[in-house]
C-alpha positions in Angstrom: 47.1 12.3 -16.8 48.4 8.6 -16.3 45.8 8.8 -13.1 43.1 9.3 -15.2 43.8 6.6 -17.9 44.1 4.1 -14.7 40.8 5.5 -13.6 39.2 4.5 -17.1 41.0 1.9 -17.8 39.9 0.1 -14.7 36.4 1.5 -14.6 36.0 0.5 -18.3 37.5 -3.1 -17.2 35.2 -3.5 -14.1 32.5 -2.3 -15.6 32.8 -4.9 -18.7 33.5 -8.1 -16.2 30.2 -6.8 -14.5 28.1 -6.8 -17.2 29.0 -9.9 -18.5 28.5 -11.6 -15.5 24.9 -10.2 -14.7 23.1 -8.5 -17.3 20.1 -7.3 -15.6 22.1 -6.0 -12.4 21.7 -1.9 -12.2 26.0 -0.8 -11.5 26.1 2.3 -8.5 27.5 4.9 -10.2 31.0 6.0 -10.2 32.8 9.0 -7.9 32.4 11.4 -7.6 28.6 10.2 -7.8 27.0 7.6 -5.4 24.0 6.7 -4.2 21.8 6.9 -0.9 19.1 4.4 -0.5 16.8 4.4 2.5 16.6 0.8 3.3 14.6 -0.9 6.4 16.1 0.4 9.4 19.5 1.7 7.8 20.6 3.9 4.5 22.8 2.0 2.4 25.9 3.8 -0.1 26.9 2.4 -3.1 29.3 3.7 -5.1 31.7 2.4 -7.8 35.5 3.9 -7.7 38.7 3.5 -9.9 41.0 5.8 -7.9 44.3 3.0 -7.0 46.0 5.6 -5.0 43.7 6.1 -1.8 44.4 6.3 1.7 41.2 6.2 2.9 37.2 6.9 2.1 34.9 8.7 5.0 31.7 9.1 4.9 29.9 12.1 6.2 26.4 13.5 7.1 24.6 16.2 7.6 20.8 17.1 8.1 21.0 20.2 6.1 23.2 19.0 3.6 24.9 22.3 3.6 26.6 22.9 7.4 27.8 20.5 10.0 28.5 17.4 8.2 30.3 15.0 10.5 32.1 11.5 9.6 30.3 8.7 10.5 32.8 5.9 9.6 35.1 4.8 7.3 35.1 2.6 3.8 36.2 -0.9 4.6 38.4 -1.3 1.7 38.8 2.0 -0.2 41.2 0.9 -3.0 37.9 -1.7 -3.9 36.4 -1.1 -6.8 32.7 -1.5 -5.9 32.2 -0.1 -2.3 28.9 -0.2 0.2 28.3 1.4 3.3 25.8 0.7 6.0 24.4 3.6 8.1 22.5 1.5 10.4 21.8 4.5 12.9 20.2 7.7 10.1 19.4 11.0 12.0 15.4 11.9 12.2 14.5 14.0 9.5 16.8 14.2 6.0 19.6 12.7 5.6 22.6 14.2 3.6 26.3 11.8 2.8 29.1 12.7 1.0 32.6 11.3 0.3 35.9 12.3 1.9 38.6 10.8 -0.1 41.8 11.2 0.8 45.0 10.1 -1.7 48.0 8.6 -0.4 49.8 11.9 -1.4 47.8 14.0 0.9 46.0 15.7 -1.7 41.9 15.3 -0.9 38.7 15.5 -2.6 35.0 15.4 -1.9 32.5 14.1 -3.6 29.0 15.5 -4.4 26.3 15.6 -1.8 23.4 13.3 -1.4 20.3 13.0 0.0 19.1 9.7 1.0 16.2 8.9 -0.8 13.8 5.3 -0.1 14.1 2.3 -2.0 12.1 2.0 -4.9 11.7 -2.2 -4.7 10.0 -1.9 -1.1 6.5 -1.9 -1.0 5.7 0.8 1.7 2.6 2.9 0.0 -0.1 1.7 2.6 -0.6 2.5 6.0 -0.7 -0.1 8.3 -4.3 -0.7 9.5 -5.9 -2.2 12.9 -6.2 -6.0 11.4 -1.9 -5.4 10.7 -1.4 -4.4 14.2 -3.2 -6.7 15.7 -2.1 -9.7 14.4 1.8 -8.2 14.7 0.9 -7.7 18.4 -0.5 -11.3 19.5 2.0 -13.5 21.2 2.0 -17.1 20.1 3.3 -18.2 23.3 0.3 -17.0 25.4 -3.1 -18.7 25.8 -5.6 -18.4 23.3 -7.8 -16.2 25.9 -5.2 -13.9 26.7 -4.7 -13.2 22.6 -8.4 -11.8 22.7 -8.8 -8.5 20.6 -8.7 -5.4 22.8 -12.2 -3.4 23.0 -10.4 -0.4 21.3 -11.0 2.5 18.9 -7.6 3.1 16.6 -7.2 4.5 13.2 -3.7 5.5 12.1 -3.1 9.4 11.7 -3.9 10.8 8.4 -0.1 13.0 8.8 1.6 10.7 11.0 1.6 6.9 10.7 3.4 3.4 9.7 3.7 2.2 6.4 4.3 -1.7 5.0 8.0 -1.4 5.8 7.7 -0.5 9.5 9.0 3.2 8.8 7.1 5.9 10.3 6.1 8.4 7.2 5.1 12.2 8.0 2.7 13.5 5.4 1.8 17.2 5.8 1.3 18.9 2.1 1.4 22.7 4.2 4.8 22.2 5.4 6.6 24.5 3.5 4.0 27.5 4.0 4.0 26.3 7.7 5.6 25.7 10.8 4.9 22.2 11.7 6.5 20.8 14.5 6.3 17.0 16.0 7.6 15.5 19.4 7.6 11.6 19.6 7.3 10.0 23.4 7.4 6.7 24.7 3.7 4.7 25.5 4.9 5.7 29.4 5.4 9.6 28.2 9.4 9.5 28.3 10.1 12.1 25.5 12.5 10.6 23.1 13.4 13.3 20.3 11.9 16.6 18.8 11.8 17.4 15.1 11.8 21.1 15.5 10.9 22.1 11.8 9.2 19.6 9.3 10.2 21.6 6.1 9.0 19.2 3.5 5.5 17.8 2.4 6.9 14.0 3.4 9.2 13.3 5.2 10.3 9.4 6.4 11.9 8.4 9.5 13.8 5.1 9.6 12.4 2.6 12.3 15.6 2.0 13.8 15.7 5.4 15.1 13.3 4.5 17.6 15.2 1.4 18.7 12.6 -1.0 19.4 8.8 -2.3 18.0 5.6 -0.9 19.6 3.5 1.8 20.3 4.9 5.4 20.3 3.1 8.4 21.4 3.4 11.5 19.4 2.4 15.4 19.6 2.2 16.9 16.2 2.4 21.1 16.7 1.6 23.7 13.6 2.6 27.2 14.1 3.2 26.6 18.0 -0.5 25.1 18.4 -1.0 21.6 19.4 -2.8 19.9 16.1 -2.8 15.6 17.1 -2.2 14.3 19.8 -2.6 10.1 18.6 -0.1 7.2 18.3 1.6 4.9 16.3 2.5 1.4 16.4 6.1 -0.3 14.6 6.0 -3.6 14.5 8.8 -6.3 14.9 7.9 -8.3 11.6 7.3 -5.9 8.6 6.6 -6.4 5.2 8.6 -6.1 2.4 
């Protein structure tokens, strides 16, 4: 019981300082609640916590948010009040978290599951175009006739493509009737990974995944047969 009055005691108190001090600024909500925000190349948590007595915070994931979580780190400070955590390498696919929190008594909790979700503030509606690739792709450093347009034919995928914020968005509104499959390659045809099952009708994959800007090869599969075969470019600056 004295536990809890701490807990709202210091929540009320932190909460109050907060407030005061920046009126307009949106508080992560408090354990067992937090948040998962797909951010540019990482997810970010956020969560708030008033709990004085704990050993130590861990954060876990999972892709199916039900089975096979495993930690991925650890809370810096997990007696702070106001905590983030950086996952700066998410999983393809959906992305699950949840809290371990363990007390200094040995007692344990865990707190709900969440599924990383995108930002709402980035701009990321529009696919990025030929003109956006092409001026991402030309080198100030070379000669002016070695920056020469290519004499090519692209057009981004209409279920697979690049959006404003240089994360590669999968749009295929059959996906839950379906079996949709997609395998992503290398410009040189080194495979990289396989998404075995695309269960939802969009799903976004974090451009840190594939470790580096460029073109990227990809083999988009429903029920087995082979659908698009096209590519996709990520590039180095994107906009936010």
């Amino acid at each position: 019981m004295k536990q809890v009055a701490r807990l709202t005691f210091a929540i009320g108190f932190f909460l109050s300082i907060a407030l005061a001090g920046k009126g307009q600024e949106i508080l992560p909500p408090v354990l067992p609640e937090f948040t998962a925000t797909i951010k540019t190349g990482k997810i970010q948590l956020d969560w708030i916590s008033g709990f004085m007595e704990v050993k130590e915070i861990g954060i876990q994931r999972s892709i199916d948010s039900v089975l096979n979580f495993n930690t991925i780190g650890y809370a810096s400070y997990p007696t702070q009040t106001r905590n983030v955590y950086l996952d700066n390498k998410p999983l393809p696919g959906n992305n699950y978290y949840r809290l371990f929190i363990l007390f200094n008594n040995g007692r344990f909790i865990y707190s709900k599951t969440m599924q990383a979700l995108p930002d709402s503030t980035i701009k990321a509606d529009m696919k990025l175009q030929y003109a956006d690739i092409k001026d991402a792709a030309r080198n100030p450093n070379k000669p002016a006739e070695e920056n020469k347009e290519p004499k090519v034919i692209w057009h981004p995928s209409n279920y697979i493509y690049t959006t404003a914020d240089g994360n590669v968005n999968i749009k295929l509104n059959d996906a839950p009737q379906k079996k949709y499959s997609v395998k992503f390659f290398e410009p040189n045809g080194i495979f990289l990974f396989e998404i075995e099952q695309v269960k939802g009708p969009s799903l976004i994959l974090e451009k840190a995944i594939f470790m580096h800007a460029g073109w990227f090869n990809f083999e988009l599969f429903e029920d087995g047969r082979l659908k698009e075969k096209w590519n996709f470019f990520i590039p180095l600056n994107y906009r936010m």
